[in-house]
C-alpha positions as CSV (number, residue, x, y, z in Angstrom):
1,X,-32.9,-24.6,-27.2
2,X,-31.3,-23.2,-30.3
3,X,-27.7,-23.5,-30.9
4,X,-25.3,-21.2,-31.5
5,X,-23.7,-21.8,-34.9
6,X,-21.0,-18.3,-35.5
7,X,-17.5,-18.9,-34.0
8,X,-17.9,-22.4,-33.2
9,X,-14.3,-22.6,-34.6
10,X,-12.9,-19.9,-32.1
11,X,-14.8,-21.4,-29.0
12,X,-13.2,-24.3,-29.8
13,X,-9.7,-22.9,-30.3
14,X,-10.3,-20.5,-27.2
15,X,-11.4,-23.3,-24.8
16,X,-8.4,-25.8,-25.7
17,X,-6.0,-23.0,-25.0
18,X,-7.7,-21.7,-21.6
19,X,-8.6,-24.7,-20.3
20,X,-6.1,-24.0,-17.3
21,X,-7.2,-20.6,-16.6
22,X,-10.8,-21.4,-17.6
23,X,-10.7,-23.6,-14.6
24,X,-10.5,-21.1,-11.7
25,X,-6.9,-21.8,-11.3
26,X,-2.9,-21.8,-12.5
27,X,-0.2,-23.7,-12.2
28,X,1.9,-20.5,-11.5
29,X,3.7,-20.5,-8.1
30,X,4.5,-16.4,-8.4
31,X,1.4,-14.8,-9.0
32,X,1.2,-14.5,-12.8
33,X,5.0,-14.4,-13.2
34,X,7.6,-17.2,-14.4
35,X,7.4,-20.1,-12.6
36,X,10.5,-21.8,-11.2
37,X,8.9,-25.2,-12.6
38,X,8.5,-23.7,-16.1
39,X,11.0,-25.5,-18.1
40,X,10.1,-23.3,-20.9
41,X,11.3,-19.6,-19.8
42,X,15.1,-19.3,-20.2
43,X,16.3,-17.0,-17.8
44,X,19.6,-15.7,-17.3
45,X,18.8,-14.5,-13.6
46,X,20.2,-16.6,-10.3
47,X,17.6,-18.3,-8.6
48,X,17.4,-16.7,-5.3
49,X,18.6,-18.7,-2.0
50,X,15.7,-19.8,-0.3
51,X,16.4,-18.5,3.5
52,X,14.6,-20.4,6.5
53,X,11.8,-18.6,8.1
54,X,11.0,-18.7,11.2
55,X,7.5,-17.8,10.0
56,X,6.9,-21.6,9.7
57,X,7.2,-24.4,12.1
58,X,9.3,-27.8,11.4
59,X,7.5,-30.6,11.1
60,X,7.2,-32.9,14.1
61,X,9.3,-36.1,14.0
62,X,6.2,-37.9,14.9
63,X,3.8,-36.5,12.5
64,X,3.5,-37.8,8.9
65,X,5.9,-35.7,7.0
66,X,4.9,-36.7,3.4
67,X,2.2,-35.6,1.2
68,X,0.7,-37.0,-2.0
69,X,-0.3,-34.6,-4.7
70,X,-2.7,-36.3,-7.6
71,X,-2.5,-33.8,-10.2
72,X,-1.3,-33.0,-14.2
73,X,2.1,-32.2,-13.3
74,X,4.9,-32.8,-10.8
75,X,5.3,-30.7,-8.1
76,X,8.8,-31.6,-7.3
77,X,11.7,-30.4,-10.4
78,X,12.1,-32.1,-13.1
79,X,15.3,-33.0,-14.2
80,X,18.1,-30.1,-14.4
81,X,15.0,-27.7,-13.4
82,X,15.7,-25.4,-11.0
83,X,13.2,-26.5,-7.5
84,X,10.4,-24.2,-6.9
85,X,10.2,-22.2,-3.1
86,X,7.5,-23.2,-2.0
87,X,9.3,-26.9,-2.3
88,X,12.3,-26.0,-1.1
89,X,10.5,-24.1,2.5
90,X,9.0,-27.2,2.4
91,X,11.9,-29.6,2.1
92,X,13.7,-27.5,4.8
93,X,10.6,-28.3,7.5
94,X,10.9,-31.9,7.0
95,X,8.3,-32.4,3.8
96,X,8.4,-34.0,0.7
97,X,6.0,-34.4,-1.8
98,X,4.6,-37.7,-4.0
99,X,3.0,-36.9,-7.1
100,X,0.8,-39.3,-8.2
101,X,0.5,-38.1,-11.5
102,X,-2.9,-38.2,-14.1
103,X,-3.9,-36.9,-17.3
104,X,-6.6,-34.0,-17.7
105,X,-9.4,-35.3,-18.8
106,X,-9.6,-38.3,-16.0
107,X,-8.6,-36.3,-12.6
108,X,-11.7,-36.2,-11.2
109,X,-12.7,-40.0,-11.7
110,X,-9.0,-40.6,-10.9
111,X,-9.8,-39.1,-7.2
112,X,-13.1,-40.5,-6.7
113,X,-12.0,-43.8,-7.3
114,X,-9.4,-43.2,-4.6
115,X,-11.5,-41.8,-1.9
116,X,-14.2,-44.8,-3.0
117,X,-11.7,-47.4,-3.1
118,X,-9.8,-46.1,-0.1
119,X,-6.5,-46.7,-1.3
120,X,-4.0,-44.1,-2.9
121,X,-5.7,-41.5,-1.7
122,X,-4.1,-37.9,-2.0
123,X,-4.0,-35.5,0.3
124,X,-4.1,-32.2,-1.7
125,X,-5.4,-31.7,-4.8
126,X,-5.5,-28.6,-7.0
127,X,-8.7,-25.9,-6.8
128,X,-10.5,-25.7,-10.0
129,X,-14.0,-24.8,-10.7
130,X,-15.9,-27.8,-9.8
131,X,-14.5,-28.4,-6.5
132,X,-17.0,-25.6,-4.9
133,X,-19.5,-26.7,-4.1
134,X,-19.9,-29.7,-6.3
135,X,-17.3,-31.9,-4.7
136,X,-17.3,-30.1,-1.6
137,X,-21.1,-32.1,-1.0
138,X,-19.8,-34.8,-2.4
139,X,-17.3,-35.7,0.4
140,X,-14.3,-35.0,-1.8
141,X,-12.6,-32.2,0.4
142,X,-12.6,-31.3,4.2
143,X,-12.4,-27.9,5.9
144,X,-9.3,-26.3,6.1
145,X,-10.0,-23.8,9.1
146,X,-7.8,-26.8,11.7
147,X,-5.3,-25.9,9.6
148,X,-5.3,-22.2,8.1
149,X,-5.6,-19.6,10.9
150,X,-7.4,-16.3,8.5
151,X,-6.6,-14.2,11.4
152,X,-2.9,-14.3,11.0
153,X,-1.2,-11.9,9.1
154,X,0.2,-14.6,6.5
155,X,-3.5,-15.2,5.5
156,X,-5.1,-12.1,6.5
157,X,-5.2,-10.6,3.3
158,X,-6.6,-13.6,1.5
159,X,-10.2,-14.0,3.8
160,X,-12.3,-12.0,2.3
161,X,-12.1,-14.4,-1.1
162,X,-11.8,-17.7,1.4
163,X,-14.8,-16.1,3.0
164,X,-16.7,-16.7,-0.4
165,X,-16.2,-20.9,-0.3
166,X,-18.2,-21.4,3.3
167,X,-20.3,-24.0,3.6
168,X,-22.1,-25.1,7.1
169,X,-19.8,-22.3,8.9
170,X,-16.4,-23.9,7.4
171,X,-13.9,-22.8,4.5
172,X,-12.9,-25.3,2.2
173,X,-10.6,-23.5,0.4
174,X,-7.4,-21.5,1.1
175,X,-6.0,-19.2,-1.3
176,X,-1.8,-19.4,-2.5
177,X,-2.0,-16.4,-4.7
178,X,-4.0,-15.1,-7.3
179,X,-3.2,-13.7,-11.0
180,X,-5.7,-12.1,-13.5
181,X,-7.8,-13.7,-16.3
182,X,-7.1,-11.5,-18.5
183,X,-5.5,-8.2,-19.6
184,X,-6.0,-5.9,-22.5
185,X,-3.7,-5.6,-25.0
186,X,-2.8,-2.8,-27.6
187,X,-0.5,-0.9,-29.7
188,X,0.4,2.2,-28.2
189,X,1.9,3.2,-32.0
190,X,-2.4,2.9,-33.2
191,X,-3.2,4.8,-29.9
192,X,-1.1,7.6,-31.0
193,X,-1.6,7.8,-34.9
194,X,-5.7,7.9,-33.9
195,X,-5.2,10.5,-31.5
196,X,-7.0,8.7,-29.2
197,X,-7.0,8.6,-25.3
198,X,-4.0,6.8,-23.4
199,X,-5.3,3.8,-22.0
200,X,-2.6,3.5,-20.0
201,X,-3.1,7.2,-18.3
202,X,-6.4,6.4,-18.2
203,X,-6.0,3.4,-15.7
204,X,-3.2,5.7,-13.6
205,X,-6.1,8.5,-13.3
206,X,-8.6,6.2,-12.3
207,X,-10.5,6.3,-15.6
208,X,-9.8,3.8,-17.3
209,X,-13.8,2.5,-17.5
210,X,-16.2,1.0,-19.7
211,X,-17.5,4.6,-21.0
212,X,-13.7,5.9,-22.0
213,X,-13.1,2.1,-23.3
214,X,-16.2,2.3,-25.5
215,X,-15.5,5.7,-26.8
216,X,-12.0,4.9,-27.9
217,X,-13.4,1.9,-30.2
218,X,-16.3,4.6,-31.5
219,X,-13.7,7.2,-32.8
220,X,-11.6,4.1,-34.3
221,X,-13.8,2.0,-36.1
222,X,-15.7,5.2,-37.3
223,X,-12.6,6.6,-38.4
224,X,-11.4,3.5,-40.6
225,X,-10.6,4.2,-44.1
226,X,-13.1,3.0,-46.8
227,X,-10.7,0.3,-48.0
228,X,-10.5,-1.1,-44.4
229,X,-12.3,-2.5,-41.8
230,X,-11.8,-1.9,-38.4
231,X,-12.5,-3.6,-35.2
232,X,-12.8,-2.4,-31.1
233,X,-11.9,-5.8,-29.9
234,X,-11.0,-9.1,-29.7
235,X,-10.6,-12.0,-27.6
236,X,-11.8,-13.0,-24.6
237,X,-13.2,-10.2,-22.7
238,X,-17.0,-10.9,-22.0
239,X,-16.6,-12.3,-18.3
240,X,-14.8,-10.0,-17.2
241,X,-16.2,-7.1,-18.1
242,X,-19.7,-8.1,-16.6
243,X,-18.1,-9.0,-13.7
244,X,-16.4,-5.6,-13.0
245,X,-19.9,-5.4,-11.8
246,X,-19.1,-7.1,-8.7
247,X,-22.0,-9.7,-9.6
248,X,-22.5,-13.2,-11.0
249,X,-24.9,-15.4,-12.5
250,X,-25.3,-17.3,-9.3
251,X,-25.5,-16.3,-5.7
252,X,-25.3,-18.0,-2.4
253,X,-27.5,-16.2,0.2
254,X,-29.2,-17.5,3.2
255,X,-27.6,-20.9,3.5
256,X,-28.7,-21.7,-0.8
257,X,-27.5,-20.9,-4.2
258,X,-29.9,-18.4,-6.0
259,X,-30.3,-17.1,-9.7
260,X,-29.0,-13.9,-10.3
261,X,-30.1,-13.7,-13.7
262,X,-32.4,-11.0,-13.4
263,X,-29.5,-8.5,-11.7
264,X,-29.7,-5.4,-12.7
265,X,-26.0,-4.5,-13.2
266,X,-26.0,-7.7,-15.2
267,X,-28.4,-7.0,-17.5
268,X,-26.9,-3.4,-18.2
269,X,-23.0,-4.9,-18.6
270,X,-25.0,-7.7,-21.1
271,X,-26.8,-4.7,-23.1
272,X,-23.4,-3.2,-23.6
273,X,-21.4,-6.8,-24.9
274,X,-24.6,-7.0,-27.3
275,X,-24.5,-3.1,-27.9
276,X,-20.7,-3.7,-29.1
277,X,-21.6,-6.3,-31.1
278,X,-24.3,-4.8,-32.9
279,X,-22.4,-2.3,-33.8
280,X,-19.5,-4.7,-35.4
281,X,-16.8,-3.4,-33.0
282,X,-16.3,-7.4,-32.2
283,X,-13.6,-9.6,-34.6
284,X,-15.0,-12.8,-33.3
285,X,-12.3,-14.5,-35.1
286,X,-9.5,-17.1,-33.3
287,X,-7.1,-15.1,-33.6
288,X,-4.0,-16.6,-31.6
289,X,-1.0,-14.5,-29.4
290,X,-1.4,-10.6,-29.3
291,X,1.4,-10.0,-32.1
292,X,-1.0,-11.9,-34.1
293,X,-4.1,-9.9,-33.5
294,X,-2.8,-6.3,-33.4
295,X,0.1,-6.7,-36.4
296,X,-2.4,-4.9,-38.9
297,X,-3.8,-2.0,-36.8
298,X,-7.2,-2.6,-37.7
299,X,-7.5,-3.9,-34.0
300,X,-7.6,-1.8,-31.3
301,X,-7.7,-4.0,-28.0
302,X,-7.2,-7.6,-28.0
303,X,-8.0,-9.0,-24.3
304,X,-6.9,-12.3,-23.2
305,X,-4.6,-13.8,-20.6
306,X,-0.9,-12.8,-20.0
307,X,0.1,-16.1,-21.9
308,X,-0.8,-14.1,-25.3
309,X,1.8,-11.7,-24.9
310,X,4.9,-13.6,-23.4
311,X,7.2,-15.7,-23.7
312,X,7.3,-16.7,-27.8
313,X,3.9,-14.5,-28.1
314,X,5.8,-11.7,-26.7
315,X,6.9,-8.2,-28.7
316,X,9.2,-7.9,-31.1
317,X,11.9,-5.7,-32.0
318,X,10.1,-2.2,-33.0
319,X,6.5,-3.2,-31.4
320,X,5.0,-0.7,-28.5
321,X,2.3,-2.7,-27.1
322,X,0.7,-2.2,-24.1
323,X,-1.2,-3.5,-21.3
324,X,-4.0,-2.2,-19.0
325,X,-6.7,-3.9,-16.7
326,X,-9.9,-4.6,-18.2
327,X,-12.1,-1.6,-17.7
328,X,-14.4,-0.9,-15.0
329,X,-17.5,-0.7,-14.6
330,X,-18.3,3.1,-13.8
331,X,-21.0,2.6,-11.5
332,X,-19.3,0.0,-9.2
333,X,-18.0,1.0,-6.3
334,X,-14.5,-1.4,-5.2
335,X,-12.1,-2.8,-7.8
336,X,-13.2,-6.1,-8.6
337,X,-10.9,-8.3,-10.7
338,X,-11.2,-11.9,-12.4
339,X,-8.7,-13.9,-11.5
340,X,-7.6,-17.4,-11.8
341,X,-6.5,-18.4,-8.1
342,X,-3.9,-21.2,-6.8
343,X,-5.4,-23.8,-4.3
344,X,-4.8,-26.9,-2.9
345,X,-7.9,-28.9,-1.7
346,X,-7.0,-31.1,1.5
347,X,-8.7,-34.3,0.5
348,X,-11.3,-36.0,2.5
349,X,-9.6,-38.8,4.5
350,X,-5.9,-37.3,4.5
351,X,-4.3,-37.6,8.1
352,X,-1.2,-35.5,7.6
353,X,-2.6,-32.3,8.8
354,X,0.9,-31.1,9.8
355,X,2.7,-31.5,6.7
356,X,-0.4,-29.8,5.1
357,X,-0.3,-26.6,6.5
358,X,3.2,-26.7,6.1
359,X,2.9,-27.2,2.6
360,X,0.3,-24.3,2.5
361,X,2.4,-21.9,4.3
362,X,4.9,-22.2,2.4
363,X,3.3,-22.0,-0.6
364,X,2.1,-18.5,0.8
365,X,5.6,-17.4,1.9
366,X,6.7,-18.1,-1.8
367,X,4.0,-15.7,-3.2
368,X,4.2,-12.8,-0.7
369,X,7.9,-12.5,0.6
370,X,9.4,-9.3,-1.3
371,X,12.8,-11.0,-1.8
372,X,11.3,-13.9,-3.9
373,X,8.7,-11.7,-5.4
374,X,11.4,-9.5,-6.4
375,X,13.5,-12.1,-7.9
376,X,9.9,-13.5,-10.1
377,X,10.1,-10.1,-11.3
378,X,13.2,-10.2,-12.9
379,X,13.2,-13.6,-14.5
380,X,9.7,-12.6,-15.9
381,X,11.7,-9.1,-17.3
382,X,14.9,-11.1,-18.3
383,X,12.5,-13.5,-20.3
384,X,10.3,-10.7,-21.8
385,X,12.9,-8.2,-22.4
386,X,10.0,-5.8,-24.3
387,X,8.2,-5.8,-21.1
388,X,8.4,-2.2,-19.6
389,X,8.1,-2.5,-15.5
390,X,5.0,-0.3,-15.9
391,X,3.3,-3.2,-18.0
392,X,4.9,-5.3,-15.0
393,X,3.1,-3.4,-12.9
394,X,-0.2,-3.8,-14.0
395,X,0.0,-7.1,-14.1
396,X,1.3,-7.0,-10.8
397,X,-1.4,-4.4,-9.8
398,X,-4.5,-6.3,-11.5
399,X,-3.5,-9.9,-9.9
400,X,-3.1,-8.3,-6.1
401,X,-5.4,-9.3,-3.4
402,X,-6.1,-5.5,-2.7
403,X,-9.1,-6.0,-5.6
404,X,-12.4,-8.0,-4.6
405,X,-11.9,-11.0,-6.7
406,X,-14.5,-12.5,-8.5
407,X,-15.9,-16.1,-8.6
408,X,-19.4,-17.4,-10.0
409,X,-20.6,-20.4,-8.2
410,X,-22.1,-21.2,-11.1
411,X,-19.0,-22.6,-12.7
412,X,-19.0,-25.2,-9.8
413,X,-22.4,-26.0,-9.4
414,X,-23.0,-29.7,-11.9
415,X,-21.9,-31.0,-15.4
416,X,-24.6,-29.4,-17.2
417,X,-23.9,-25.9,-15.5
418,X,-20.3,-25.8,-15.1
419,X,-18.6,-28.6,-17.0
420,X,-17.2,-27.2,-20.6
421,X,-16.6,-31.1,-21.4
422,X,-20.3,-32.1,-20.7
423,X,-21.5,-29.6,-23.6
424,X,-21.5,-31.1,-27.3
425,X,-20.4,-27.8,-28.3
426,X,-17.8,-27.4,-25.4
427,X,-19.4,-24.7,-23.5
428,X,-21.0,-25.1,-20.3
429,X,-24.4,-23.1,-19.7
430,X,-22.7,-20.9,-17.3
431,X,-20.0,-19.9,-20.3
432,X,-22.9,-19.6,-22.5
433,X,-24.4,-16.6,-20.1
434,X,-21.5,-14.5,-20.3
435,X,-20.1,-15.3,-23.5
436,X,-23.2,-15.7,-25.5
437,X,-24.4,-12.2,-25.8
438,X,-24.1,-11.0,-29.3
439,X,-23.0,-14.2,-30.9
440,X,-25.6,-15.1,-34.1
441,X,-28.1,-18.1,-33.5
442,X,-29.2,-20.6,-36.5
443,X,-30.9,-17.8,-38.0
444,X,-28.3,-15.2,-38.1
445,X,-30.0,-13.4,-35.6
446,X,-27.7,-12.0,-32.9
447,X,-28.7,-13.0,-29.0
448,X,-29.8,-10.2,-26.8
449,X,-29.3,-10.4,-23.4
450,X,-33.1,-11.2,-22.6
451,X,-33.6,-13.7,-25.5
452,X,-29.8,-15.8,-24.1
453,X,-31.3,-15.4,-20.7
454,X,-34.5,-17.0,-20.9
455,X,-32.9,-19.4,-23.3
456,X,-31.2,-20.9,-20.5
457,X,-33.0,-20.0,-17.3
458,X,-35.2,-22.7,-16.5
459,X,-31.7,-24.9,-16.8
460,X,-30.3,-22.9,-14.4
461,X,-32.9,-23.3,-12.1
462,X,-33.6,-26.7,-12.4
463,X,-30.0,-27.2,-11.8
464,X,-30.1,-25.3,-8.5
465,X,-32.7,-26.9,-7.1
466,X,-30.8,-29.8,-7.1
467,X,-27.8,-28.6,-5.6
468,X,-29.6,-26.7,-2.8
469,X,-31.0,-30.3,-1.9
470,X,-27.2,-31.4,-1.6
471,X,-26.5,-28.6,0.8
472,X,-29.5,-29.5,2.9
473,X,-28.5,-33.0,3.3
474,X,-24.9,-31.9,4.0
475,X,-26.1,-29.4,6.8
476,X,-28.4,-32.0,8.2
């Protein structure tokens, strides 16, 4: 199996910086916005006063009351931080949280020494790729239906992604809020001066797709003066753009995980990354925040999570950037979106069912409830005071449960498949599929689609034949 040798430095770079994201999941509690536990986004806006909902029952006085959280970071405020909602709803009803607290890179062993050992044993844990279905079959996590009623209206809107983590009848994972991978970025002042298309009215027409996207880089690069070279894109954009498909590499149908590999709409989304590519419309350069990529206008779109253009990676003084979704695919029907989502596992073991679901509802109340939403908005706006509320918008817009949001099993399925640490060169095979297209090989040759798929499809394969022998004994 030949390894890929060009932009080993970026993957690197890339990887260490979206290792959160990369994970299925965020440590945001306001769908994409400023977090109240973010100690680093100054904010000159009051904190809003959390009201008590009757949407949420107390706690009983004979049910256990506190939780423990085993995760990278404290729940609860640190000190002089402002508490988040979803702590305070859940102070008010009687909870309180423990954080038993562990470093990245040993989480996992941390919990199954726990559940193992029987002692210390969490009760929620946070949602990242391998927890479906890997962990799932491995007895790590228990159904959440006893606890999360999809039928009510505070969970309603959130089934048809729940729906998509069911194994043996039961969901194993309720969803707290969602916000998008990734965005693209770009400098409305290039946009103009190249007389190209508004990407922006694009998107509010309903046309912002891969077809107008691809166009606008053509007239660009082809219109670069001979002194300079020009690029369509940068960043991280390959994911997502297959998967405005609606598809994935792997599949669960009729009770097993299948290879999708062969897909049609896959192969066509991977013939236009390598297409792009061919045609040297990709920087594949590390290239940092946005301001750093689009400062010289020989850029057009730089794509990559909202991270690269906030807080200090936000616009100066004099910039125009911009913000749209990434485009769609123009032959999908539905609006399907990427997103990292926020999850709490309940633990295999944990007795406090109670002070669970009140620590999940809450959670929920905190992302959907206009007045806390509302108040999000502005401390995001105070703290990125170049952020226009039509760019708030869109990242509003793209991170909403309205879209069909996509997630691959194959990013949960084993080490080899979906484990970006178990890879010498820090890429999973699963990241290789979509991000692997165009890229050169040891002999400068650039992948096609069909050369990176048979590359790795007897892996893949191999790999699910194994995991489909977990779900048989777990149904059984």
């Amino acid at each position: 199996m030949k390894k890929i040798k060009k932009s080993l430095a970026f993957l690197t770079a890339m990887i260490s910086v979206l290792s959160i994201s990369a994970c299925g999941s965020s440590e945001s509690s306001d769908n994409g916005t400023a977090s109240a536990t973010d100690t680093e986004t100054t904010t000159s806006v009051e904190t809003v006063l959390v009201s008590d909902t009757s949407e949420i029952e107390e706690i009983a006085d004979d049910a256990q009351k506190e939780i423990i959280w085993m995760g990278t970071y404290d729940l609860n405020p640190s000190r002089g931080a402002d508490k988040s909602v979803e702590m305070t709803l859940f102070n008010n009803k009687g909870g309180t949280v423990i954080t038993n607290k562990v470093i990245d890179s040993e989480k996992f062993d941390k919990l199954a020494t726990a559940l193992l050992s029987n002692k210390d044993v969490p009760d929620i844990f946070k949602y990242e790729w391998m927890a479906f279905p890997s962990q799932v079959l491995k007895n790590m996590y228990q159904p959440v239906d006893d606890i999360v009623d999809f039928s009510d209206p505070l969970w309603a809107d959130t089934k048809a992604t729940a729906d998509q983590f069911v194994l043996n009848g039961k969901h194993y994972v309720a969803p707290v809020s969602f916000s998008v991978g990734t965005l693209f970025m770009y400098d409305q002042n290039v946009i103009d001066s190249n007389n190209l298309d508004d990407p922006y009215e694009l998107y509010q027409n309903g046309e912002w797709n891969w077809d107008n996207w691809y166009s606008m880089m053509e007239t660009f690069v082809s219109g670069a003066p001979d002194d300079t070279v020009r690029y369509g894109i940068n960043g991280w954009f390959q994911p997502q753009l297959i998967q405005q498909t609606g598809k994935t590499m792997v599949v669960y149908e009729d009770g097993h995980f299948k290879s999708n590999l062969d897909d049609s709409d896959i192969e066509r989304a991977e013939d236009l990354i390598y297409k792009i590519g061919k045609n040297n419309y990709i920087q594949p350069d590390w290239l940092g925040g946005a301001s750093n990529a689009l400062k010289d206008g020989n850029i057009l779109f730089y794509c990559m999570g909202p991270w690269a253009l906030t807080g200090s990676n936000g616009p100066k003084e004099g910039d125009d950037y911009r913000v749209v979704p990434v485009p769609k695919d123009p032959n999908a029907e539905g609006n399907y979106m990427t997103s990292d989502m926020t999850a709490y596992m309940w633990v295999k073991g944990s007795k406090a069912n109670e002070a669970v679901k009140t620590w999940y509802e809450c959670c929920r109340i905190a992302n959907t409830d206009p007045e806390y939403l509302e108040n999000s908005k502005q401390k995001f706006l105070n703290a990125n005071p170049l952020w226009t509320e039509d760019m708030y918008q869109v990242l509003q817009d793209a991170s909403s449960s309205d879209n069909i949001m996509v997630f691959d099993y194959g990013y949960g399925i084993s080490p080899l498949l979906s484990d970006d640490y178990s890879s010498e060169d820090g890429s999973c095979v699963t990241r290789k599929l979509y991000e692997y297209t165009a890229r050169e090989n040891d002999e400068g040759i650039l992948y096609s689609w069909s050369s990176l798929r048979e590359a790795y499809r007897s892996v893949v394969e191999s790999e699910l034949v194994d995991i489909n022998k977990a779900v048989d004994a777990y149904q059984e």
